[in-house]
C-alpha positions in Angstrom: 130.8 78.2 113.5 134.4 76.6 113.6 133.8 75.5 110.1 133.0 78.6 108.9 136.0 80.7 110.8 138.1 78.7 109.5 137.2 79.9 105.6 136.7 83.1 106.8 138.9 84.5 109.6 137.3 87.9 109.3 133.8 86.6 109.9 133.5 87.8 113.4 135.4 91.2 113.1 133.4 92.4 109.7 130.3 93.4 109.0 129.2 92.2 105.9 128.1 94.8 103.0 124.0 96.1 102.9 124.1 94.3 99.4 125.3 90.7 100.2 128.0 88.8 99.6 129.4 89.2 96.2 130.4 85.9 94.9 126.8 85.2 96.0 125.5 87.8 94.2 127.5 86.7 91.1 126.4 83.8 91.0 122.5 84.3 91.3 123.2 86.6 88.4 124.6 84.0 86.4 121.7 81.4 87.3 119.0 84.3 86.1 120.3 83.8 82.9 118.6 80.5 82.5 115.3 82.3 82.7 116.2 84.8 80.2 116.6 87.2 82.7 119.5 89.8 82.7 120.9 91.0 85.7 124.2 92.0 87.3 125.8 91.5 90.7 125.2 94.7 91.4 121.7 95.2 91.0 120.9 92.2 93.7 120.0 92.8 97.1 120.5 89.8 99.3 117.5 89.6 101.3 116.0 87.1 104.2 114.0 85.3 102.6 111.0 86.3 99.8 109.1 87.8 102.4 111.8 90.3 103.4 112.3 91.2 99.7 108.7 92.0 98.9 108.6 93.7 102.0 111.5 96.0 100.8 109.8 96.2 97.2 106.4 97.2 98.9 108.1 100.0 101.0 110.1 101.1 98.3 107.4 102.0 96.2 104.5 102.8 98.0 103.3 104.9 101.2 101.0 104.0 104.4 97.2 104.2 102.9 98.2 103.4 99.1 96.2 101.0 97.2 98.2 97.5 95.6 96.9 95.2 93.7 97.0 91.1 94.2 95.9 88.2 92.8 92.8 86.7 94.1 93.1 84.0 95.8 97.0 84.7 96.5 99.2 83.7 99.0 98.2 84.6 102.7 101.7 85.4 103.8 101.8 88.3 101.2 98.6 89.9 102.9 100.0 90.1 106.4 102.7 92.0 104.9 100.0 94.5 103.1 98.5 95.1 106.6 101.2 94.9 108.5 102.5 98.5 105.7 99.1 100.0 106.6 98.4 99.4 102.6 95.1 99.1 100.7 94.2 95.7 98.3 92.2 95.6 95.5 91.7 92.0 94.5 92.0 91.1 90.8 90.5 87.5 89.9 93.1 84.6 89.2 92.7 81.3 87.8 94.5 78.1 87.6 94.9 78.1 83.7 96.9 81.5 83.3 97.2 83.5 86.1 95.6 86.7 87.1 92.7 88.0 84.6 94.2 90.9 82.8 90.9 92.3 81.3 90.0 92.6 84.9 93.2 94.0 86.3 92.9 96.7 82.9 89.5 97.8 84.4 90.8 98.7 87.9 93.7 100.2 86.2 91.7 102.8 84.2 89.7 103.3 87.1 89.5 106.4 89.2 91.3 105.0 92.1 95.3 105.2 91.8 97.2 101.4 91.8 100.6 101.8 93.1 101.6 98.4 92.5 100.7 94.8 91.2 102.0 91.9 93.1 101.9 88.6 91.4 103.3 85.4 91.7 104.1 84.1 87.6 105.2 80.8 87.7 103.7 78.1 89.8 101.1 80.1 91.6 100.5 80.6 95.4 98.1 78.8 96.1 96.5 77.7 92.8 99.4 76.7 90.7 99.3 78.4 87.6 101.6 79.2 85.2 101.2 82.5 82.7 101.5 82.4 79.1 104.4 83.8 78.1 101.9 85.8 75.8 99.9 86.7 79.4 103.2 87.7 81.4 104.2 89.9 77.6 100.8 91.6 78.3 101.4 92.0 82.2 104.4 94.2 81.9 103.4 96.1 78.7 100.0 97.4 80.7 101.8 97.8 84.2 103.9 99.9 82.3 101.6 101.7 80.5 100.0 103.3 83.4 102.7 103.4 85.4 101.9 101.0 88.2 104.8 99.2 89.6 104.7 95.4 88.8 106.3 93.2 91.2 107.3 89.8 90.9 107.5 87.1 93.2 109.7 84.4 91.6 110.0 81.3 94.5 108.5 79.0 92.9 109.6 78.7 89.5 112.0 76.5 90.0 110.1 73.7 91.4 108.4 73.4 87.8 109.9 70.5 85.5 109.8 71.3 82.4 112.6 70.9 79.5 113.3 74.5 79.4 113.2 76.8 81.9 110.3 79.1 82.6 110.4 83.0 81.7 110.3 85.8 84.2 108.3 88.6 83.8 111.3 90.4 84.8 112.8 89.2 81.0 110.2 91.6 79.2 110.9 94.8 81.3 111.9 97.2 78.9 111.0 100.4 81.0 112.6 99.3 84.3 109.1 99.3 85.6 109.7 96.0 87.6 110.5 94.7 91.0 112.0 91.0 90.9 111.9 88.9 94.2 113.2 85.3 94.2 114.1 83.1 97.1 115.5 79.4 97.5 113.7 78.8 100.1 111.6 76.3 98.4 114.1 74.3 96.5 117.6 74.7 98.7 116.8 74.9 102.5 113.9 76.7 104.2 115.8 77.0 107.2 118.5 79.5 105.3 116.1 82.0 104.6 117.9 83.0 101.3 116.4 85.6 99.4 117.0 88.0 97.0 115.2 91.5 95.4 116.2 93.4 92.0 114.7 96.7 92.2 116.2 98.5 89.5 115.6 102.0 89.9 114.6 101.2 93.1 117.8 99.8 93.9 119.3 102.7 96.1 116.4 103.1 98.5 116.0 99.2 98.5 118.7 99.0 99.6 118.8 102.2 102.3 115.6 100.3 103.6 118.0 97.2 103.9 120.6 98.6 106.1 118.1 100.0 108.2 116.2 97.4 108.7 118.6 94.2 108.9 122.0 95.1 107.7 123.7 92.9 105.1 122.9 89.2 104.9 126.1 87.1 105.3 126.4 83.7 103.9 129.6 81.3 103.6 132.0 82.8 101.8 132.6 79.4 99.3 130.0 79.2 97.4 130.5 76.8 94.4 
């Protein structure tokens, strides 16, 4: 605490902003570029952790009693938050070679019943450990799209993947601002920081009204380098 007083003098007489800090915010910007992903400091949303920022995402853009889509098997953390919203799942089979089965997931989107939103995890999988195509995650966002069903992205794991380049997001082929990105560095900077951070595009405005209601701004050391 002394430590950080001393960078920041203000610490204890501020509050800090619903969005998180900006130099933060700048700088997670910057390192989206090296997934081909575009985004500015000001469409971030510091959040605590992944699990706050699907939270946010989920609330956002659906309503108690609405029906989402996951992957099946997915990661158990994300279905406590589905129950804990009072939300419906429809379970769309997965496997480890690319991901969630989009003739499947095209089925239950022409069905009857109306799909709010599709929650998958891209890049490294929860708990299988696949990795889409980058003709599969193309696809994703193209049918998401076309039937208007929110797509949201859960990006925490990408990063543990070693590979020459960098993976893609499916965040890089939104090109009708259909998609929800969530990313954390919980998994490959400190658990115990509970960094996280959600890009809701349209969204961004009540993302970020559900933000300050629900835990204020996020404030982190003001040096970051």
């Amino acid at each position: 605490m002394v430590k950080a007083l001393r960078q920041n003098q203000q610490l204890l007489g501020t509050t800090a902003p619903t969005s998180g800090n900006l130099a933060l915010r700048n700088i997670l910007a910057r390192r989206a570029l090296t997934s081909k992903t575009h985004l500015s400091a000001e469409q971030i949303v510091i959040t605590n952790g992944a699990t706050e920022a699907l939270n946010l995402a989920l609330r956002a853009v659906t309503q108690p009693g609405d029906t989402v889509a996951v992957e099946s098997p997915t990661f158990h953390g994300l279905l406590q938050i589905l129950e804990s919203l009072n939300l419906r799942v429809r379970e769309v089979p997965a496997t480890a070679h690319c991901g969630i089965n989009l003739f499947a997931l095209e089925q239950l989107l022409r069905g009857a019943e109306r799909i709010c939103a599709v929650i998958v995890i891209p890049n490294l999988q929860n708990p299988l450990g696949s990795i889409m195509p980058d003709s599969h995650k193309a696809r994703l966002v193209q049918l998401c799209a076309e039937h208007a069903t929110v797509l949201i992205e859960d990006d925490t794991y990408g990063d543990l993947v070693d590979t020459e380049q960098p993976l893609s997001t499916l965040k890089h082929w939104d090109r009708s601002d259909n998609l929800i990105y969530c990313a954390s560095l919980n998994k490959t900077l400190a658990p115990g920081m509970r960094l996280g951070w959600i890009s809701a595009g349209r969204w961004h405005d009540r993302v970020e009204m559900l933000k300050h209601s629900q835990s204020r701004g996020v404030r982190r050391c003001r040096n970051w380098r």
